[in-house]
C-alpha positions in Angstrom: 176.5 75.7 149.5 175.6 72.5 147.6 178.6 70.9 149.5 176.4 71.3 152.5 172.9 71.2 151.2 172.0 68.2 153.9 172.2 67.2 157.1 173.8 64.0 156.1 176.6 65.9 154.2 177.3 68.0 157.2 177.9 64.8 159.4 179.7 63.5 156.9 182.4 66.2 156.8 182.4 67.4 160.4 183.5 63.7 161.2 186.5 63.6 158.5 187.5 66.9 160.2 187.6 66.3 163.4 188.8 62.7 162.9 190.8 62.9 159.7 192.6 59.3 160.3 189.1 57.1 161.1 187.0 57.7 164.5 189.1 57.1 168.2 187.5 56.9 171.0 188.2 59.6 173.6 188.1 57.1 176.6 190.2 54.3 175.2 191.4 55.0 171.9 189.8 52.7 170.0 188.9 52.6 166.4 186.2 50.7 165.7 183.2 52.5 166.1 179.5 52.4 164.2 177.4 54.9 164.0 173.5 55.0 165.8 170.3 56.1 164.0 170.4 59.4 165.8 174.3 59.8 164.3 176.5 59.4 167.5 179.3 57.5 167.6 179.6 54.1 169.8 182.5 52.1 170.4 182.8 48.8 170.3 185.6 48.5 172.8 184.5 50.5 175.7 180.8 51.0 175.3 181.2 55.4 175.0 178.9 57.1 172.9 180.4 60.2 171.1 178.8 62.8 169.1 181.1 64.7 166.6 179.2 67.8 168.1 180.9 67.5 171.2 183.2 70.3 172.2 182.1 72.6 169.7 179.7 75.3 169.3 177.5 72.8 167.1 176.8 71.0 170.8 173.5 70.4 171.8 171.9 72.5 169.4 168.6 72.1 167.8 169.3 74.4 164.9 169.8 72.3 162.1 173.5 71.5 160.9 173.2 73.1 158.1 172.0 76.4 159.6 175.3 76.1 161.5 177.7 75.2 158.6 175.7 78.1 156.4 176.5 80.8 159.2 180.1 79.8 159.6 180.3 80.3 155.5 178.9 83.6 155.7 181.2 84.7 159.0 184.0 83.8 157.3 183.4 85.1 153.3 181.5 88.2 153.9 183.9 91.2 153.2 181.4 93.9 154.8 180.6 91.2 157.7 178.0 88.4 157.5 174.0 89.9 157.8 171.4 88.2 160.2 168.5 89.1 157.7 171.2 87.5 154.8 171.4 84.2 157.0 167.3 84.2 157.5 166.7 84.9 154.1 168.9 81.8 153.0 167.7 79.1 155.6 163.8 79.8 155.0 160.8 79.8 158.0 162.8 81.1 161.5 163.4 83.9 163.4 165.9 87.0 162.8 166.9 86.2 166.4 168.2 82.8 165.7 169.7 83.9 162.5 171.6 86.5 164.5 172.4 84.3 167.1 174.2 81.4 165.0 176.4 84.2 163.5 177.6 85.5 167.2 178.0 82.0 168.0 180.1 81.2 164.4 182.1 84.6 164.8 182.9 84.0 169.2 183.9 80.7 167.6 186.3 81.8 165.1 187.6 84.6 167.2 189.0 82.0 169.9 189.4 82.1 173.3 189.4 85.4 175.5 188.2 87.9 172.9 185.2 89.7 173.1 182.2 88.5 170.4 179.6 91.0 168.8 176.9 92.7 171.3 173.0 92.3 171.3 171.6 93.8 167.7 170.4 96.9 168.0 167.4 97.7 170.0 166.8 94.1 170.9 168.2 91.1 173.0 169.6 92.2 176.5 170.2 95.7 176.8 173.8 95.6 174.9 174.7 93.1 177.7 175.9 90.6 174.4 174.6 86.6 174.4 
């Protein structure tokens, strides 16, 4: 995970993925674009401020991108399926819940739209009502 082993990195490739031929605006189109201190995008044409968060599960979360892009790895490698305790072991100080939580997220995510994620863990969360 050394690819992703900063928050910086993480920006860095979310943005080439979601705009692999340079930033566009999704108001006007335009390309020129700088980047803020807090990391959103503002263009120079039209004044809009775009996060490369927006639209995805990664939105207006205060789990660190890392976190994020570390859960996504492990929903997506793991043969037996990824393990909350596995994801809270490898991210440090933080709760099972939010460790659990990222990889329902990551796998409802992957799975598209209309299917149904994973449930509640066991004996926790909502009754088996899912997130």
């Amino acid at each position: 995970m050394e690819r992703f082993g900063t928050e910086r990195a993480c920006a860095e490739y979310l943005a080439a993925v979601r705009w692999p031929r340079g930033c566009a605006c999704p108001r006007c189109a335009g390309a020129e674009a700088w980047t803020t201190a807090r990391g959103i995008l503002f263009c120079k044409a039209c004044r809009r401020q775009t996060s490369p968060t927006a639209g995805t599960v990664l939105h207006k979360s205060r789990v660190p991108w890392r976190g994020w892009f570390l859960a996504m790895r492990l929903a997506c490698t793991q043969q037996t399926g990824p393990s909350a305790a596995g994801l809270q072991r490898e991210l440090g100080p933080g709760s099972y819940r939010t460790a659990w939580l990222l990889l329902a997220a990551a796998a409802r995510a992957s799975l598209g739209d209309g299917e149904a994620g994973p449930r509640t863990p066991a004996g926790g969360g909502r009754g088996g009502r899912g997130v």
